[in-house]
ZADO-1210 file (C-alpha; in nm, 4 decimals, padded with zeros to 6 digits):
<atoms>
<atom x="11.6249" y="08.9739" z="16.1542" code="UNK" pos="1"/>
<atom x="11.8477" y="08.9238" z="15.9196" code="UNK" pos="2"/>
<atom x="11.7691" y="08.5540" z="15.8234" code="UNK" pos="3"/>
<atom x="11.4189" y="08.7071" z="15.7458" code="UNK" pos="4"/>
<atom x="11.5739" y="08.9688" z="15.5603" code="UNK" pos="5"/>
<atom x="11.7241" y="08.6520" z="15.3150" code="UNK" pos="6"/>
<atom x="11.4255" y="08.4334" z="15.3270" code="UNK" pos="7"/>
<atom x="11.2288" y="08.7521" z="15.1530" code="UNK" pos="8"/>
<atom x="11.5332" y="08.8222" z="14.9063" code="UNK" pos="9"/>
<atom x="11.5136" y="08.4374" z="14.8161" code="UNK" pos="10"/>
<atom x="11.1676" y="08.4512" z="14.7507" code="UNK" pos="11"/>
<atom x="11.1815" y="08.7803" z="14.5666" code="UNK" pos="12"/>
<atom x="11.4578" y="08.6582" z="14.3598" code="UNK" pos="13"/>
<atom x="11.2860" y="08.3148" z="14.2843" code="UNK" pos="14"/>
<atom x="10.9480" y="08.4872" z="14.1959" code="UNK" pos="15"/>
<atom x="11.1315" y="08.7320" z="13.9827" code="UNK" pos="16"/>
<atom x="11.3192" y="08.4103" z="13.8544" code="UNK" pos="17"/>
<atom x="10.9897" y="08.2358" z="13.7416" code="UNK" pos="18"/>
<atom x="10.7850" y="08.5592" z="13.5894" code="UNK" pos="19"/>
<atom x="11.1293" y="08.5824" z="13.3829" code="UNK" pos="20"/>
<atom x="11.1711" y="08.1556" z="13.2824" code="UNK" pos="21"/>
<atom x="10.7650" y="08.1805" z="13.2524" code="UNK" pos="22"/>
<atom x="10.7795" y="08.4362" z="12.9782" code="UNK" pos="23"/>
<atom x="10.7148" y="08.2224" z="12.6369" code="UNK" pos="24"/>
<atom x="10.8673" y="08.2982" z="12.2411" code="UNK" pos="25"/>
<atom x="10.5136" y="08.5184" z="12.2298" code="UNK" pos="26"/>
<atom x="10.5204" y="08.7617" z="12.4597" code="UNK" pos="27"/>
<atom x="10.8000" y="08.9019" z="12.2556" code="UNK" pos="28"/>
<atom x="10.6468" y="09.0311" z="11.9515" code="UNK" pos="29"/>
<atom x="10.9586" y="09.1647" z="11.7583" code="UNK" pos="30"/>
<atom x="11.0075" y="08.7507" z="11.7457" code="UNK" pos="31"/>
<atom x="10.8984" y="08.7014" z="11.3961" code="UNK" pos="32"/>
<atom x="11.1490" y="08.9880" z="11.2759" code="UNK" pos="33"/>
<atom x="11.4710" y="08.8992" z="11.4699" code="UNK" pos="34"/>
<atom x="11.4685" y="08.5504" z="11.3607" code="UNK" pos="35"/>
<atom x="11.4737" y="08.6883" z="11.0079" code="UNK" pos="36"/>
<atom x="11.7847" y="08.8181" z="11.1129" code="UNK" pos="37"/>
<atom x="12.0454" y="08.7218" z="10.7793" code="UNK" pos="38"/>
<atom x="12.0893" y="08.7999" z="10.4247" code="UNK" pos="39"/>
<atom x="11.7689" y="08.7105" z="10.1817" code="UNK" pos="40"/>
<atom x="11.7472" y="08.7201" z="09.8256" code="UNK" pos="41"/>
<atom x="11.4426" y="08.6607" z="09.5590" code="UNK" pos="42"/>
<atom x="11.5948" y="08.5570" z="09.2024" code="UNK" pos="43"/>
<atom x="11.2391" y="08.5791" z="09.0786" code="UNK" pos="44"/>
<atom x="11.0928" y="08.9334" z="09.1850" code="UNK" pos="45"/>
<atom x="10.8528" y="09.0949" z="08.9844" code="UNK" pos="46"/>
<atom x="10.8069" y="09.4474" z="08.9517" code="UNK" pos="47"/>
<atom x="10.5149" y="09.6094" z="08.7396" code="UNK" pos="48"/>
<atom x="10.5290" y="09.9589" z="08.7214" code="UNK" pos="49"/>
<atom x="10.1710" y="09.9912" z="08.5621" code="UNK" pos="50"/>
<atom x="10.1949" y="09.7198" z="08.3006" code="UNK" pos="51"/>
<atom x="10.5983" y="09.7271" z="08.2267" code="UNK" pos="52"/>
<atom x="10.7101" y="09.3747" z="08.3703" code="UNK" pos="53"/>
<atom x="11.0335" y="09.3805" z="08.5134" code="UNK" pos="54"/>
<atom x="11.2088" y="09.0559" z="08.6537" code="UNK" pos="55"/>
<atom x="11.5357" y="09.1357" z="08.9166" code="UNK" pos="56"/>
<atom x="11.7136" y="08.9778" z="09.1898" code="UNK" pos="57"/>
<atom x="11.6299" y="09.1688" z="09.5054" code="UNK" pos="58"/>
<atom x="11.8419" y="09.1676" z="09.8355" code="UNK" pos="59"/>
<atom x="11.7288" y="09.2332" z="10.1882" code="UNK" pos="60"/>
<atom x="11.9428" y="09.2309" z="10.4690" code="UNK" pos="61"/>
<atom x="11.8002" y="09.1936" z="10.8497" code="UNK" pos="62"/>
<atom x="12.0006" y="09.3141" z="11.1478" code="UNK" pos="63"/>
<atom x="11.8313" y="09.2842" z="11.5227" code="UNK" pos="64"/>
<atom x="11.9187" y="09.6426" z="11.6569" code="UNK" pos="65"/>
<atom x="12.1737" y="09.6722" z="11.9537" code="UNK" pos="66"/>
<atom x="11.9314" y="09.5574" z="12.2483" code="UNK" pos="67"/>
<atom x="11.6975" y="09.3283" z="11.9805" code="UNK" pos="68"/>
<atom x="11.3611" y="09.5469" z="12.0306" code="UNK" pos="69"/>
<atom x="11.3776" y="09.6247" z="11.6412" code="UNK" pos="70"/>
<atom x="11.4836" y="09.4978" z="11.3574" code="UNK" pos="71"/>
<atom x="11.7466" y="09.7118" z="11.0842" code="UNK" pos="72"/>
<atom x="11.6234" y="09.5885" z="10.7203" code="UNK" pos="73"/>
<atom x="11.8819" y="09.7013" z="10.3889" code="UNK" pos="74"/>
<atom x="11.7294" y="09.6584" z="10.0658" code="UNK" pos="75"/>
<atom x="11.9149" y="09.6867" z="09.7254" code="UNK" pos="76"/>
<atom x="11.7895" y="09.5720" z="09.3450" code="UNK" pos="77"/>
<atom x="11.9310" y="09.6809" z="09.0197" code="UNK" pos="78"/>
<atom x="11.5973" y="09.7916" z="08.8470" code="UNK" pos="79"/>
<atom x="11.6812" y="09.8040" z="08.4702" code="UNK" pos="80"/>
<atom x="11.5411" y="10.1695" z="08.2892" code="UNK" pos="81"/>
<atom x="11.5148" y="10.3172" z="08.6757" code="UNK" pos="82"/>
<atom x="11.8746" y="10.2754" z="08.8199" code="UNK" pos="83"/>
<atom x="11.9759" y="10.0906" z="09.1505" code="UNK" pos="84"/>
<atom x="11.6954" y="10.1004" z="09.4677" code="UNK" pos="85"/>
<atom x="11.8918" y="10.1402" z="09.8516" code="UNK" pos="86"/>
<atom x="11.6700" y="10.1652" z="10.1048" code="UNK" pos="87"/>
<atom x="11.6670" y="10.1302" z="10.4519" code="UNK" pos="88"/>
<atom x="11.4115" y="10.0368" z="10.7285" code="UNK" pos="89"/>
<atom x="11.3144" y="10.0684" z="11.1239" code="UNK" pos="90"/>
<atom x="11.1050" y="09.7938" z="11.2538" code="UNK" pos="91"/>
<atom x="10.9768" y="09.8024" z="11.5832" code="UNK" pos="92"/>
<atom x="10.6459" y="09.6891" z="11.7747" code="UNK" pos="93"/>
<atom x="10.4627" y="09.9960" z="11.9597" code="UNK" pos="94"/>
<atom x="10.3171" y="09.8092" z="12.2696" code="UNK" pos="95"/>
<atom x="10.0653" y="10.1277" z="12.3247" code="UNK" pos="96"/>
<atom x="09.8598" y="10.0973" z="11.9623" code="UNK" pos="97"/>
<atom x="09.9425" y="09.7061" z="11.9784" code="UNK" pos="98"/>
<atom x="10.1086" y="09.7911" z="11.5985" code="UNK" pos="99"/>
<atom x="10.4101" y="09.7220" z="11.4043" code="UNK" pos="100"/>
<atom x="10.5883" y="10.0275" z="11.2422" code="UNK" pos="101"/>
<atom x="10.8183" y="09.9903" z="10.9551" code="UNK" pos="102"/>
<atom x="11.0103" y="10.3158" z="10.8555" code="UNK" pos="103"/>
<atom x="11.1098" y="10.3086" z="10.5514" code="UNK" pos="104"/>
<atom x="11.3446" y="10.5488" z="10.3293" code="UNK" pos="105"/>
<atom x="11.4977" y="10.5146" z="10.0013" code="UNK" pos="106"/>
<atom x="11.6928" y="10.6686" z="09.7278" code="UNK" pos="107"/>
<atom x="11.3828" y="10.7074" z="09.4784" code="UNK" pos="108"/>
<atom x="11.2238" y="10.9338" z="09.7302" code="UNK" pos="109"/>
<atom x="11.0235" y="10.7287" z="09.9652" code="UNK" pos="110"/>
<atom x="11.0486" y="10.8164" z="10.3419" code="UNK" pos="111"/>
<atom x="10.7260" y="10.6992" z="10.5600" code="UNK" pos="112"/>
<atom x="10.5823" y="10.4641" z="10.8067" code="UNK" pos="113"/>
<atom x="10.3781" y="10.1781" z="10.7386" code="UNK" pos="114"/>
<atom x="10.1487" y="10.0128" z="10.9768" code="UNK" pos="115"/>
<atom x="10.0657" y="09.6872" z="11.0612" code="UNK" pos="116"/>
<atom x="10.0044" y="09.3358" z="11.2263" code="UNK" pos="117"/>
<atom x="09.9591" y="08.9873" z="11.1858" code="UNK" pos="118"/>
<atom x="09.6671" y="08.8503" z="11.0632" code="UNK" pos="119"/>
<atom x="09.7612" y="08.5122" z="11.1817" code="UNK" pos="120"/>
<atom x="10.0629" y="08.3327" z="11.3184" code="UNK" pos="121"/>
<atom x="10.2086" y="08.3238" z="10.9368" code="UNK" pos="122"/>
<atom x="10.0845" y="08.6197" z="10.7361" code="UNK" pos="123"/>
<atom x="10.1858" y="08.9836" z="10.7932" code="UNK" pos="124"/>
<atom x="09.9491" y="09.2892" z="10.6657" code="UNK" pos="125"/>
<atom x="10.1181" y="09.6404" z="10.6731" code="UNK" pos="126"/>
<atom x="10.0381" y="09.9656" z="10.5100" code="UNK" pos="127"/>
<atom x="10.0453" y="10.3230" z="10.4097" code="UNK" pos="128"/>
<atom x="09.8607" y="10.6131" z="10.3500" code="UNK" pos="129"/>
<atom x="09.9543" y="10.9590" z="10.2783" code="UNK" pos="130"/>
<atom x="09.9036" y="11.2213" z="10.0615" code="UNK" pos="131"/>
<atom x="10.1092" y="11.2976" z="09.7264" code="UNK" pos="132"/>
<atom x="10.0277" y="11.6309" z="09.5267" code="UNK" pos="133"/>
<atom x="09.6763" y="11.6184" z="09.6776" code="UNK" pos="134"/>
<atom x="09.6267" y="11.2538" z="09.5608" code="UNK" pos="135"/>
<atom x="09.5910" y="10.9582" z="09.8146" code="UNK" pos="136"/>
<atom x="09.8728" y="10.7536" z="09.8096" code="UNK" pos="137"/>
<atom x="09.8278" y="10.3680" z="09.9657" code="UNK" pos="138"/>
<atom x="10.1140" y="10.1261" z="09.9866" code="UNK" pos="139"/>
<atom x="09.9766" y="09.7957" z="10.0727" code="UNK" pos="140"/>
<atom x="10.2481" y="09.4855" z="10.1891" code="UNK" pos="141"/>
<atom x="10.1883" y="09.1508" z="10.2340" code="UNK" pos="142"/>
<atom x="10.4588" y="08.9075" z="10.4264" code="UNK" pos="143"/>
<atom x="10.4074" y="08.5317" z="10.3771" code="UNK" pos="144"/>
<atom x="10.5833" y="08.3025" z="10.6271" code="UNK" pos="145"/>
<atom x="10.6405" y="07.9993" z="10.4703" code="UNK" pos="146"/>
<atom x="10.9170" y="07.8558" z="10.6432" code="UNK" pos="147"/>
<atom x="11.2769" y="07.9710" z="10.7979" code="UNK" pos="148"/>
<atom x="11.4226" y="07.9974" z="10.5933" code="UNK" pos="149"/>
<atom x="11.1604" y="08.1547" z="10.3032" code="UNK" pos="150"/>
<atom x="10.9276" y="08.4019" z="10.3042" code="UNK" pos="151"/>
<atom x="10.6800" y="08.5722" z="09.9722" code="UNK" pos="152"/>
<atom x="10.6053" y="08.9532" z="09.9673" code="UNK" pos="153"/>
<atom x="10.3294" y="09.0894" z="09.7833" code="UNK" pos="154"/>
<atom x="10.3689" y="09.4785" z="09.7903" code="UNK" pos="155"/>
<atom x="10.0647" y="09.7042" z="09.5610" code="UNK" pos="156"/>
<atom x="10.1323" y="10.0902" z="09.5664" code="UNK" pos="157"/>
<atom x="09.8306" y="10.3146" z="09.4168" code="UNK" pos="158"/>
<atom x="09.7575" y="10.6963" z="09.4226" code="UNK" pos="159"/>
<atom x="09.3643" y="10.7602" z="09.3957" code="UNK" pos="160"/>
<atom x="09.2795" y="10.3885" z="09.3795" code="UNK" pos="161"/>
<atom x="09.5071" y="10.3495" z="09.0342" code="UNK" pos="162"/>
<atom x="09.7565" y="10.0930" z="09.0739" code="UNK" pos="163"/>
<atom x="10.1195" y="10.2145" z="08.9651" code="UNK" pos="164"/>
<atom x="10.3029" y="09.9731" z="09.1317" code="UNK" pos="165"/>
<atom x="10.3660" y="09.5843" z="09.2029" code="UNK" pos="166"/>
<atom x="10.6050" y="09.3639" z="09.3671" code="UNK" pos="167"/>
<atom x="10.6258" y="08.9881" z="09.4673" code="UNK" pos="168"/>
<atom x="10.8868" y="08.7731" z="09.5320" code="UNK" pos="169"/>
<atom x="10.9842" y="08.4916" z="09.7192" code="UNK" pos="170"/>
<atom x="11.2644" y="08.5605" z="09.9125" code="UNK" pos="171"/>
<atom x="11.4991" y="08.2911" z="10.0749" code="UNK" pos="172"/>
<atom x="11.7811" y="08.3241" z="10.3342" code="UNK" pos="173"/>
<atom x="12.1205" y="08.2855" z="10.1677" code="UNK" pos="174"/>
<atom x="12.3420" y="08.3652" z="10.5639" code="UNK" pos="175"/>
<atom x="12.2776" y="08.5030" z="10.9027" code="UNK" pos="176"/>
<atom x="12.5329" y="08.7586" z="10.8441" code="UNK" pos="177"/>
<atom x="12.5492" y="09.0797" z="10.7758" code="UNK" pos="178"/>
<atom x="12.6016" y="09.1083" z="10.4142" code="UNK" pos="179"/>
<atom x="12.4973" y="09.4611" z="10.3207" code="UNK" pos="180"/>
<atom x="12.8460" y="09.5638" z="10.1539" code="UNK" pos="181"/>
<atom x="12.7774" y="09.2540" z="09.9183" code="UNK" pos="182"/>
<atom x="12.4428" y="09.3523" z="09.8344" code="UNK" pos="183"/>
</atoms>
């Protein structure tokens, strides 16, 4: 009895073993995200804030969360005429709408969830809608994969279909560590 007892453990384990080994880099969405875990910086960001051109260095700092199902995302930039932007942001996957969410909150005022996916294995769609003193308020983002160690993002923010906002960049990683007190 109890060498059957074994044989079944040994098979449990080695099934359990294979469904585990079998599992590829894709069945964990949050993939794309935790490998941008490091410090990133664009020296050639663009902000328009409906027709005033602004050029600033902007940092971002990814952080996998404590069990890597999210992704912790610090952004700072020195915005001349508007003052310094801190912001922070929750990434996670939500396996029951098949969606990303990214949280995020700032000290200019912005605290919501965008919503999105990938369009293909390199570019990453997300956005938000809401409502600001009864106007419709859309925040659309656009992540470009080009490579490790670079990535472009394309953000447009309008309220009733006028566009008040835009920012691109190319960002690329400058360290894998967390550098948010040197941002």
């Amino acid at each position: 009895m109890k060498s059957i007892f074994k044989i079944v453990m040994a098979i449990i384990f080695l099934i359990a073993s294979k469904n585990v080994s079998s599992q590829s880099v894709t069945d964990n969405p949050m993939k794309p995200f935790t490998d941008m875990a490091g410090n990133w910086e664009s020296t050639d960001a663009v902000l328009d804030f409906a027709g005033t051109i602004i050029n600033v260095n902007y940092f971002m700092d990814f952080d996998k969360t404590s069990d890597g199902s999210g992704v912790v995302m610090y952004e700072k930039c020195n915005i001349p005429g508007f003052g310094k932007l801190n912001g922070a942001n929750l990434v996670g996957f939500d396996p029951f709408d098949g969606k990303y969410h990214w949280f995020s909150v700032d000290n200019f005022g912005t605290t919501h969830d965008h919503v999105g996916s990938f369009t293909d294995e390199t570019h990453f769609y997300m956005e938000h809608k809401s409502t600001r003193d009864g106007k419709e308020f859309l925040e659309k983002i656009w992540i470009d994969f080009i490579h490790i160690n670079t990535i472009k993002i394309k953000l447009i923010a309008s309220t009733d279909e006028i566009v008040e906002q835009i920012l691109t960049g190319t960002f690329k990683r400058k360290g894998r560590g967390n550098q948010q007190e040197n941002l």
